[in-house]
C-alpha positions in Angstrom: -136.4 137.8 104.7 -135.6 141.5 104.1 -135.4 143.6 101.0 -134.1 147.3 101.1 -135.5 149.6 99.4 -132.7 153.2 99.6 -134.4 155.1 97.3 -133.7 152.9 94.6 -137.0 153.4 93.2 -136.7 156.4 92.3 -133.5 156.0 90.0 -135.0 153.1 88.1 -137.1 154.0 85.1 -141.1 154.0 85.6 -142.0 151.2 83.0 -139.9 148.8 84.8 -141.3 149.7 87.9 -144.5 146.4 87.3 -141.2 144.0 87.2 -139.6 145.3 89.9 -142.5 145.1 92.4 -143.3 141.4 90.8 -140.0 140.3 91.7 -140.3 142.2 95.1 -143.7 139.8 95.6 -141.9 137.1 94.5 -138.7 136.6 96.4 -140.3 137.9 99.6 -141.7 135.0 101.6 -145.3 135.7 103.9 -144.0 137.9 106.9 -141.0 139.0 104.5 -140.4 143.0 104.8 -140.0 145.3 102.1 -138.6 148.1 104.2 -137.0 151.8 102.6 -137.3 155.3 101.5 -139.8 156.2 98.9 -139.7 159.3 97.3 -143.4 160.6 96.7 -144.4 163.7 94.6 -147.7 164.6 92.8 -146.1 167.5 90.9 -142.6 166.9 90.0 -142.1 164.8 86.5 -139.2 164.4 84.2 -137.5 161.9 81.7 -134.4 161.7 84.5 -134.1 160.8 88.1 -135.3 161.1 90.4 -139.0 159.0 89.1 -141.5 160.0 92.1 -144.1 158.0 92.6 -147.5 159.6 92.7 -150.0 159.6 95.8 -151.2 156.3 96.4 -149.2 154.8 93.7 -147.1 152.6 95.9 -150.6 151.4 97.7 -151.8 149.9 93.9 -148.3 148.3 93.6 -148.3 146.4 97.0 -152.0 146.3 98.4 -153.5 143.9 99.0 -150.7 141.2 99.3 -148.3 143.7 101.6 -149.7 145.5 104.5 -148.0 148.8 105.8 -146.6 148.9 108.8 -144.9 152.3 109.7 -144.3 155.6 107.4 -142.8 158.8 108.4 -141.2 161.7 106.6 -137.6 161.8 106.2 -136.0 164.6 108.0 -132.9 164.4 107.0 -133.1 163.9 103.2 -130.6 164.8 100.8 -131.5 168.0 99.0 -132.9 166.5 96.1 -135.2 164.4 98.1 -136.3 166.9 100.4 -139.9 167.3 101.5 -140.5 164.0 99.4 -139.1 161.1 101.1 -140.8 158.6 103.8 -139.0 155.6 105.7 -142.1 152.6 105.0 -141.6 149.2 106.2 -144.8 146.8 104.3 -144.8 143.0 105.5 -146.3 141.1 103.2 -149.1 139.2 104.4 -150.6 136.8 102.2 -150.5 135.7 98.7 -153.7 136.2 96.6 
């Protein structure tokens, strides 16, 4: 099973962010991938999209259950992304 993640993240509001990655864990069998483009930003905040996640906020979402796979920066992004977007595939591994 797949589940797409095209920036979607990052247009749905931070507190529902715990939900989101339950359901994620929830629908997505062992081997499942959670594959997509994450935008990630230490610096930039606001009340409006784009929500960045922070540095190794994605890790405390998924970790331990998913594993990443492959990451890479986005060279194309759209200007509002840009500089702040990676492609990551996770599999999830196991349930704990």
């Amino acid at each position: 099973m797949l589940r797409q993640n095209q920036s979607f993240l990052a247009e749905l509001p931070r507190d529902q962010w715990p939900d989101y990655f339950a359901m994620v864990d929830k629908l997505l069998p062992r081997d499942g991938l959670l594959i997509g483009y994450f935008v990630i930003d230490d610096k930039y905040h606001s009340r409006f999209p784009p929500f960045c996640l922070r540095s190794g906020e994605l890790e405390g979402y998924l970790e331990p259950t998913f594993k990443l796979v492959e990451a890479s920066v986005v060279a194309n992004s759209v200007e509002v992304f840009k500089g702040r977007e990676r492609w990551m595939v996770w599999q999830k591994s196991c349930r704990i």
